[in-house]
C-alpha positions in Angstrom: 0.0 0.0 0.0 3.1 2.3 0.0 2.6 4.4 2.7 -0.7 5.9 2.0 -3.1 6.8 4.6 -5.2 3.3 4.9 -7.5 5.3 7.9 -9.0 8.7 7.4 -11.1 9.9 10.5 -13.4 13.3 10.3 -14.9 15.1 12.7 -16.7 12.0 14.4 -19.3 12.0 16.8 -21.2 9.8 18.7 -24.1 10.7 21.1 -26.1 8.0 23.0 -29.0 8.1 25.1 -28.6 7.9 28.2 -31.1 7.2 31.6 -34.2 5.2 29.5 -35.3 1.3 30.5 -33.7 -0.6 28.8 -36.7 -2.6 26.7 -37.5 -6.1 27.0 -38.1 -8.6 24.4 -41.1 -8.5 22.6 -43.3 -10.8 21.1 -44.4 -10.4 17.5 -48.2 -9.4 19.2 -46.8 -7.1 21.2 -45.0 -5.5 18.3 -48.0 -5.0 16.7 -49.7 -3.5 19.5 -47.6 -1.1 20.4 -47.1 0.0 16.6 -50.8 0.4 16.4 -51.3 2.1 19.7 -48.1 4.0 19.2 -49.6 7.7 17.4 -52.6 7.6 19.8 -49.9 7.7 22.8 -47.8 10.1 21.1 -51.1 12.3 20.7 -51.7 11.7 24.5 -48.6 13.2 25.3 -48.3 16.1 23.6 -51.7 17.2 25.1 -50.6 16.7 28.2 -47.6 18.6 27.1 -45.1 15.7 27.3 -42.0 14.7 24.4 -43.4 13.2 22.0 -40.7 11.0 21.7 -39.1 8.0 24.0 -35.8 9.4 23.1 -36.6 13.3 24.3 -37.0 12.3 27.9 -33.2 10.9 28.4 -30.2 12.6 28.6 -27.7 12.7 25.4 -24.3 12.7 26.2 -21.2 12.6 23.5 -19.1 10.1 23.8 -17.1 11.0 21.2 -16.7 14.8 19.2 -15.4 15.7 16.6 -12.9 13.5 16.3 -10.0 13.5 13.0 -6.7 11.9 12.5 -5.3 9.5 9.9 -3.0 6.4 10.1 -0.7 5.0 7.7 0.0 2.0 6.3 2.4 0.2 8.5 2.2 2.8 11.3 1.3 1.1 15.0 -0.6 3.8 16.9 -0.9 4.3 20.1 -4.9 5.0 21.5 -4.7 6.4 25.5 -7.1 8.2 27.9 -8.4 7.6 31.3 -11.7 5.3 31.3 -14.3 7.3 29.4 -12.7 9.2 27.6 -14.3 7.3 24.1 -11.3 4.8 23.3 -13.7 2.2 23.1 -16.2 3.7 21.1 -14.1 5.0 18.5 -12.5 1.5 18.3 -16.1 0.3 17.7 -16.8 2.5 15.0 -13.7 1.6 13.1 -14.6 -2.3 13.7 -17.7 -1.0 11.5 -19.6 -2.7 15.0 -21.4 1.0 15.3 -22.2 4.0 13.1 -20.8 6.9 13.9 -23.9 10.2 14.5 -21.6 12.4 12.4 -18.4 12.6 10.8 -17.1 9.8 8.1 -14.7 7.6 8.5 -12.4 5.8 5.1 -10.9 2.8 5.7 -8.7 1.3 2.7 -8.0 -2.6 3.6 -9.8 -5.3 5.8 -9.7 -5.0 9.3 -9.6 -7.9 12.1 -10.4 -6.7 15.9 -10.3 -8.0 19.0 -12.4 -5.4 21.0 -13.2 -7.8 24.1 -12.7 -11.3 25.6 -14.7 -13.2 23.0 -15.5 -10.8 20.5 -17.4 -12.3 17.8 -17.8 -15.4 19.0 -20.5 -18.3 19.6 -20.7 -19.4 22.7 -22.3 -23.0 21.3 -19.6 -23.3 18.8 -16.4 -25.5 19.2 -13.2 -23.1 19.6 -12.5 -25.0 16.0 -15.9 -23.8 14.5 -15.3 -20.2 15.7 -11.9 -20.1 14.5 -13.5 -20.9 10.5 -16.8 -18.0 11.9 -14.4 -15.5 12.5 -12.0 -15.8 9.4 -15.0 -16.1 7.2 -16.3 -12.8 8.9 -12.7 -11.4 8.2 -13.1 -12.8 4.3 -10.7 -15.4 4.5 -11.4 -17.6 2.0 -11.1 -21.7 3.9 -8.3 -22.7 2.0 -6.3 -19.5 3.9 -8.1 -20.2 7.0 -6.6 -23.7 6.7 -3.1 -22.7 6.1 -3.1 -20.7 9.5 -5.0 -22.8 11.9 -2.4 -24.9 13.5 -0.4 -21.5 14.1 -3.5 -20.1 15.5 -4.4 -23.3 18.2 -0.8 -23.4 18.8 -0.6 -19.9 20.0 -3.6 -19.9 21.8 -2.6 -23.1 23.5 -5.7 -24.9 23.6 -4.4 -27.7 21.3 -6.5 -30.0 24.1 -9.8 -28.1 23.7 -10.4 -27.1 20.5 -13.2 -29.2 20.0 -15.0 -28.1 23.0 -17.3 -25.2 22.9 -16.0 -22.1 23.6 -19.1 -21.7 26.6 -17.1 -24.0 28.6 -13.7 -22.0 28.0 -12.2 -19.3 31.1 -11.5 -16.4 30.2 -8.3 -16.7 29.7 -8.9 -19.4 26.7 -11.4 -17.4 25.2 -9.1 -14.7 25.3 -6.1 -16.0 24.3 -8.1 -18.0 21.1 -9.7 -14.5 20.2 -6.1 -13.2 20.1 -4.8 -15.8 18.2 -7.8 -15.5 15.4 -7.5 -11.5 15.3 -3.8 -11.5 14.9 -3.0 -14.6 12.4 -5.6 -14.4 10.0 -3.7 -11.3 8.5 -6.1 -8.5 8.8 -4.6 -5.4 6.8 -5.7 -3.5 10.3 -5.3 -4.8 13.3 -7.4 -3.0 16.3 -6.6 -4.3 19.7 -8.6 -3.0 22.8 -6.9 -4.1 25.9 -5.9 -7.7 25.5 -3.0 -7.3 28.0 -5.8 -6.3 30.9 -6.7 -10.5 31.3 -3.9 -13.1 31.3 -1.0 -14.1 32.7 2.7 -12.5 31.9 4.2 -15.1 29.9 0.6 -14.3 27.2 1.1 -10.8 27.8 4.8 -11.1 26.1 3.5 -13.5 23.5 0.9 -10.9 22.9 3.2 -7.7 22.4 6.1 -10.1 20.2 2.9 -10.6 18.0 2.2 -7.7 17.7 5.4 -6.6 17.2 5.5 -9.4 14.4 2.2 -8.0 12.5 3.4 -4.3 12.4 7.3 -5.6 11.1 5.1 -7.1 8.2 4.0 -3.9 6.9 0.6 -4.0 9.0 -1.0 -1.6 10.5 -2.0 -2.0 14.2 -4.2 0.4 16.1 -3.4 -0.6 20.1 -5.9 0.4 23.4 -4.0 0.0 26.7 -3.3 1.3 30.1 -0.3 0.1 29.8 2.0 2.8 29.0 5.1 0.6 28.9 3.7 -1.2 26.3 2.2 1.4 24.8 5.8 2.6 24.4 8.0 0.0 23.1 5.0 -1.4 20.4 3.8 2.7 19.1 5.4 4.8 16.9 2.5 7.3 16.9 0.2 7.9 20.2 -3.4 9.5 19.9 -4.2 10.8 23.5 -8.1 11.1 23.6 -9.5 13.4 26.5 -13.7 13.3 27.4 -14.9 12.4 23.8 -12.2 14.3 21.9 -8.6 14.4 20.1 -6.4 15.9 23.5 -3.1 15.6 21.3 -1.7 13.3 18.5 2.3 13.1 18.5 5.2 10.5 18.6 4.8 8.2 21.5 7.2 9.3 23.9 6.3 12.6 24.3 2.1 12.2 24.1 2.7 9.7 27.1 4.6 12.2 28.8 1.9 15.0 28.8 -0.7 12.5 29.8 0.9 11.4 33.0 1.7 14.5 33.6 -2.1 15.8 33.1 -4.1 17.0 36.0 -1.5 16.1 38.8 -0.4 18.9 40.9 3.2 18.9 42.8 2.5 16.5 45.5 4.7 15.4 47.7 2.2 14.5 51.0 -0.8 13.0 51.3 -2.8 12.9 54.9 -5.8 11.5 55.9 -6.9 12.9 58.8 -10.2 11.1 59.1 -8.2 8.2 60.1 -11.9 6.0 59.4 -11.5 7.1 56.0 -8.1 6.6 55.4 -6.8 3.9 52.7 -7.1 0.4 53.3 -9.7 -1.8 55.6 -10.0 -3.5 59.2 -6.7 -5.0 59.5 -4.3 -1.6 58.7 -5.2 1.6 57.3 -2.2 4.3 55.8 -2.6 7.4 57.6 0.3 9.6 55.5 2.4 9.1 52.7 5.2 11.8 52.1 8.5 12.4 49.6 10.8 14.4 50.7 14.6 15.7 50.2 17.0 17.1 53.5 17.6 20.2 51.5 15.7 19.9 48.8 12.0 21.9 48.9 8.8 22.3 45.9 9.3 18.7 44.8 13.0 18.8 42.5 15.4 17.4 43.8 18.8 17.3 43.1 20.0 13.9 42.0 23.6 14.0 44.3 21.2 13.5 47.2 18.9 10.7 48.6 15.1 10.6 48.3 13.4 9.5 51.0 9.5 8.1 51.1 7.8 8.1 54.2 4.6 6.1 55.6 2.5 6.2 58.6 0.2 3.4 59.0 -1.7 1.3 61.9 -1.8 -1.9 62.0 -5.8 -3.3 64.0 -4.9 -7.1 64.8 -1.4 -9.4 64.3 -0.9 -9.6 60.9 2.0 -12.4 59.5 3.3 -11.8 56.4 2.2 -7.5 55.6 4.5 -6.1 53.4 4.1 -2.2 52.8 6.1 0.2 50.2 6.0 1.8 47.1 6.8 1.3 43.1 9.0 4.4 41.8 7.4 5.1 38.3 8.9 7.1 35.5 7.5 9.4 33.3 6.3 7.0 30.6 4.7 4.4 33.0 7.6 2.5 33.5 8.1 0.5 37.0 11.8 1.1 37.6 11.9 -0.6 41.0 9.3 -1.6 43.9 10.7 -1.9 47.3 9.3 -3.4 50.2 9.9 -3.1 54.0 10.5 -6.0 54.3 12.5 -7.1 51.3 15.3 -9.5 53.4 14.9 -12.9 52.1 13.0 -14.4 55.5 11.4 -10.9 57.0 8.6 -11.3 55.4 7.3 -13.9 56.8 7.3 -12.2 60.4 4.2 -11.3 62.1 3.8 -7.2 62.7 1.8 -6.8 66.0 -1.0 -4.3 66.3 -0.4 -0.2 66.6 1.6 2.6 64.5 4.6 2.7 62.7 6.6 5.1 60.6 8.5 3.7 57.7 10.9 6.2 55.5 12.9 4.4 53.0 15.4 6.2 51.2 16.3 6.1 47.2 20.0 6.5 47.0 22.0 9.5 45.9 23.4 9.5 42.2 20.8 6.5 41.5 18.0 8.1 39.3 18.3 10.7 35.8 16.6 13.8 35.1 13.0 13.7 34.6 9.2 13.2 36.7 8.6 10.3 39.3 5.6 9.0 40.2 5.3 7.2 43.5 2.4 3.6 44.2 1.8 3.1 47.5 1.1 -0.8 47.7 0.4 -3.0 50.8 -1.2 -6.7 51.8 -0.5 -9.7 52.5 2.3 -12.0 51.0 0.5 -13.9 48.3 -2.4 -13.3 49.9 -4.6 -10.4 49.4 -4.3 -6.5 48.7 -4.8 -4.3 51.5 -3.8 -0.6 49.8 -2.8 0.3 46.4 -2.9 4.0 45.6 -1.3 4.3 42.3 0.8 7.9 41.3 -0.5 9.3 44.8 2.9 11.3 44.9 5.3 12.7 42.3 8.8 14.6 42.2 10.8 15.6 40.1 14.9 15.1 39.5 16.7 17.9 38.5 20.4 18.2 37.6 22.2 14.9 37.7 25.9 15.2 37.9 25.8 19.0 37.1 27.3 22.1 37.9 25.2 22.5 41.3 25.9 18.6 42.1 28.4 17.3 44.4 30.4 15.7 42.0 30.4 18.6 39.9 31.0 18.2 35.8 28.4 19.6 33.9 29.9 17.4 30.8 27.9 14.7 32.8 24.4 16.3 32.7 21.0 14.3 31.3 23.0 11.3 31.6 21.6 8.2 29.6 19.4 5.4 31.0 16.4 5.0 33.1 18.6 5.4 36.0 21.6 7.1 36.1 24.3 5.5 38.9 28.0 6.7 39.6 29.7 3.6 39.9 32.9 3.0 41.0 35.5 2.3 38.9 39.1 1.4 38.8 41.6 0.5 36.1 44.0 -2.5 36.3 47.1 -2.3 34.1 48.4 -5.2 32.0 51.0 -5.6 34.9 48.2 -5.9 37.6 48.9 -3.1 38.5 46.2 -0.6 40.6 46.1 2.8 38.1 43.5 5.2 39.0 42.2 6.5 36.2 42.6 10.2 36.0 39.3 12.2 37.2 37.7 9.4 38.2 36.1 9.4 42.0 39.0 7.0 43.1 41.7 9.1 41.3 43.1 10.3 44.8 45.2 13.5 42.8 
């Protein structure tokens, strides 16, 4: 297709009604009925001054508005936004499952989707049978539904079951079939909506490598997810959707950027001082949560110094095996580390007796790079149950690493590369074995 625009989108909208009964089903007499009753009740109404209309009485909300953007061959694209804000709809419109209530919408090639576990198929049907449903919805003709449906029941793992219906499937094989059907059958278009919110990690990984695969073929890929780490590594292009419309459209890295960064205000403590509505349940509650720097005020920090994270919490009865801490999160969505309290290889295991504690845990000087951090308060029990998980409930920023206003001075060494940025220590052996320090290093002692 060279690298022609395969999806035009313009000025889309969608409205739906919102608040009516939803109606039940109707027999052919009762169909009847009500068509023949129907313009005496509509007269009725507007004598009594009513709508005459079913539709007039509920609310209309836009779920999406106006709405443009193209995509072209090849290109993956990123689609992100808090719950809401229309992904899903506008994926359903391009699946050709809804019409849009204005706008138009080109699409040049046939499209395969996987909007939802199960999409599209019959829940009577054996996972083989849906497998030949679903390519013949895509067009396939048999004999190329044939060639690709050992790779397809391989991938999906369900070699065992693929004669049973799909109503007796978990989630997890109905998902990982649907995958399997939307991504081998070799769609032009590929739309995925969240198919890395079910399954387990090893899927997940198979999931993004296929994807990866499909969009390495020349295909394009239009990608849902909450998962801004994926959303990274698979998306040349990012669409960033905000309450029904187009917030910003850009290359990947940067659209994430601006939408973590979206609505948060400095924070660096949090308090709950209606401790019966603090976060968590019966067994412990988190009272405050702070980040903070010795010299360091206004949430930047200088990177030569430690960070340190505080929590206050109570803990109501004995509880063996509570773990409380925090995942440090970067600026794309990234989990660069989660530390626990008690991280030692037996602590956890111990049994914390009832009242309050303070925990402070401290990120090391010279460990992280320039940028924004986002802190996730986390706490339960050891394989057991969650307790507390607050995610981005603080964020700081680092400012500076290895500058002119650093310790270690240099400002050749500014915006060093990496996710994290470490001075390690180094020392230089000669061919002789012999100890040389190597000159401006932090062990040169000249």
């Amino acid at each position: 297709m060279g690298n022609e625009n395969v999806i035009k989108v313009q000025s889309v909208g969608k409205q739906y009604h919102i608040g009516g009964q939803k109606e039940r089903y109707k027999t052919l007499r009762s169909t009847l009925s009500d068509a023949m009753i129907a313009p005496l009740r509509r007269t009725r109404n507007l004598l009594r001054g009513q709508a005459s209309g079913a539709a007039e009485l509920h609310e209309k909300i836009w779920a999406l508005r106006d709405v443009s953007f193209d995509v072209r061959a090849g290109e993956v694209v990123g689609i992100i936004g808090r719950n809401g804000a229309g992904k899903s709809t506008l994926l359903k419109i391009l699946s050709r499952i809804t019409e849009p209530t204005e706008g138009t919408i080109d699409i040049y090639g046939r499209v395969g989707s996987l909007l939802e576990v199960g999409t599209g198929f019959h829940p009577e049907l054996t996972g083989r049978e849906n497998v030949y449903l679903n390519g013949a919805i895509l067009g396939m003709s048999r004999m190329e539904i044939d060639r690709k449906f050992d790779e397809i029941v391989a991938f999906a793992e369900i070699t065992k079951f693929i004669d049973t219906p799909v109503k007796h499937y978990s989630s997890g094989m109905g998902l990982r079939l649907g995958f399997a059907v939307a991504a081998h059958l070799e769609p032009d278009i590929l739309i995925v909506d969240e198919v890395l919110a079910v399954g387990d990690a090893s899927f997940q990984r198979k999931c993004l490598g296929k994807m990866g695969e499909v969009a390495g073929e020349g295909r394009t890929v239009l990608f849902v997810s909450h998962n801004m780490s994926a959303v990274n590594n698979l998306c040349e292009k990012t669409i960033w959707l905000e309450q029904g419309k187009v917030q910003a459209t850009g290359p990947t890295k940067q659209i994430v950027g601006q939408y973590l960064a979206h609505d948060i205000d400095r924070q660096q403590k949090r308090v709950w001082a209606d401790h019966g509505a603090a976060p968590g349940d019966q067994t412990a509650r988190l009272y405050e949560v702070s980040v903070f720097s010795p010299s360091s005020e206004g949430g930047q920090y200088d990177s030569a110094e430690a960070i340190l994270v505080r929590m206050v919490f109570e803990i109501f009865e004995p509880l063996e095996g509570f773990r409380i801490g925090f995942d440090l999160i970067s600026d794309q969505g990234e989990v660069i580390f989660r530390s626990l309290h008690n991280d030692g290889p037996s602590d956890y295991l111990l049994s914390i007796p009832p009242g309050c504690y303070e925990a402070t845990a401290a990120i090391p000087a010279n460990l992280l790079g320039e940028g924004m951090y986002y802190i996730k308060i986390l706490a339960g029990i050891h394989q057991v149950r969650k307790i507390i998980g607050l995610d981005r409930i603080l964020n700081f920023e680092v400012l500076n690493v290895g500058g002119v206003n650093s310790k270690y001075g240099g400002g050749a060494h500014r915006s060093r590369h990496g996710l994290i940025a470490p001075l390690l220590d180094w020392n230089v052996e000669s061919a002789q074995a012999e100890t040389v320090p190597l000159p401006g290093s932090r062990n040169d002692a000249a």
